[in-house]
FIVOLUM-432826 format. One record per residue (C-alpha): x, y, z. Coordinates in pm, whole numbers, padded with zeros to 5 digits, always signed. Layout:
<drenpas>
XYZ
...
</drenpas>
This chain:
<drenpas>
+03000-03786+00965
+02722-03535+00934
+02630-03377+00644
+02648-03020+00564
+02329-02823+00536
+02503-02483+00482
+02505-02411+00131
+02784-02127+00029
+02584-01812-00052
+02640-01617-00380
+02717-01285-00321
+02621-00985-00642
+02706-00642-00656
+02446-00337-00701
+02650-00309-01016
+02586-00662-01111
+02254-00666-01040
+02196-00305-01211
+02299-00442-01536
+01971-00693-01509
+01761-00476-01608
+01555-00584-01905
+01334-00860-02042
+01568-01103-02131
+01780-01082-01836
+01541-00931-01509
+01658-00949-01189
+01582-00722-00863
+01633-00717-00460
+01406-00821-00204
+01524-00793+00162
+01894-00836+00029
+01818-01105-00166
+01863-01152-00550
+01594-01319-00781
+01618-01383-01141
+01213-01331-01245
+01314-01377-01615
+01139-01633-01653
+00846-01534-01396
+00773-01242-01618
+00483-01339-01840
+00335-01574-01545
+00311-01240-01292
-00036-01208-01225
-00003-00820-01217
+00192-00796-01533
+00530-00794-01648
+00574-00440-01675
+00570-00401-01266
+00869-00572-01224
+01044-00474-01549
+00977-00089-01340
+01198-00240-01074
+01441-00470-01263
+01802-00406-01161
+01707-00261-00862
+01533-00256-00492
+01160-00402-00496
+01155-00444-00157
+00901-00169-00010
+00654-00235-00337
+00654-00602-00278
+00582-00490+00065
+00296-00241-00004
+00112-00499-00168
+00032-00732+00078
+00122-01047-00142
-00008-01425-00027
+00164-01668+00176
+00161-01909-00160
+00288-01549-00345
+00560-01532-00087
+00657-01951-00128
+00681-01878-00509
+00912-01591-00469
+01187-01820-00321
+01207-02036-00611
+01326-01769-00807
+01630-01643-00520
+01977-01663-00675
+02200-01501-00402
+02194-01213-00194
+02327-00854-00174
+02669-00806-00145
+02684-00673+00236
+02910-00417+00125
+02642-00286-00115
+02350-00320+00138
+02391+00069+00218
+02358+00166-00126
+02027+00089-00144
+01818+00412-00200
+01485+00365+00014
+01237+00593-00193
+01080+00888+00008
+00743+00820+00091
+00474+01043-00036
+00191+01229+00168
-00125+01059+00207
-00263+01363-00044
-00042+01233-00290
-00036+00922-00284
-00097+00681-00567
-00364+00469-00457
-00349+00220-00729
-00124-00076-00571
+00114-00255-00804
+00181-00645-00775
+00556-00767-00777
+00401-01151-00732
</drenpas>
C-alpha cells in the first residue's frame, strides 16, 4: 500500500493567533501561514523587538520588504505550525503603503 505523504494541516483563527502576542508565547502570519518564533526570538539577527512589533499578527509585507536569504527563508519553515484559517484570510489588514517622501528608509529584519 502506499504511504501517505499528506499531513492534516492545522488550521488557527486571527483570534487565536492575536492572543500570541508576547515574549513568552510569539507567534505571527506569513503568506497564511502560522509560526511560533518563541523560541527564535533572542537568535533573530535583527532583534527580538521586530517581531515582538508584529507578534499576533500579519508579517508578511515586512518579511517581504526585507529581502531575507534563501538560508533566512529555509529557517523560517522550521518554525511553521499551521496556517490561516481560510475563513480568516480576508481579515487580514494589508497596511497602506506610504509615499516615497515618507517613507521610513530604515528596513527591519523579521529573519
Amino acid at each position: 500500500m502506499a504511504e501517505q505523504s499528506d499531513q492534516t494541516v492545522k488550521y488557527y483563527t486571527l483570534e487565536e493567533i492575536q492572543k500570541h502576542n508576547h515574549s513568552k508565547s510569539t507567534w505571527l502570519i506569513l503568506h497564511h501561514k502560522v509560526y511560533d518564533l518563541t523560541k527564535f526570538l533572542e537568535e533573530h539577527p535583527g532583534g527580538e523587538e521586530v517581531l515582538r512589533e508584529k507578534a499576533g499578527g500579519d508579517a508578511t509585507e515586512n518579511f517581504e520588504d526585507v529581502g531575507h536569504s534563501t538560508d533566512a527563508r529555509e529557517l523560517s519553515k522550521t518554525y511553521i505550525i499551521g496556517e490561516l484559517h481560510p475563513d480568516d484570510r480576508s481579515k487580514i489588514i494589508k497596511p497602506s503603503r506610504p509615499s516615497r517622501e515618507g517613507e521610513n528608509s530604515e528596513a527591519q529584519t523579521l529573519f
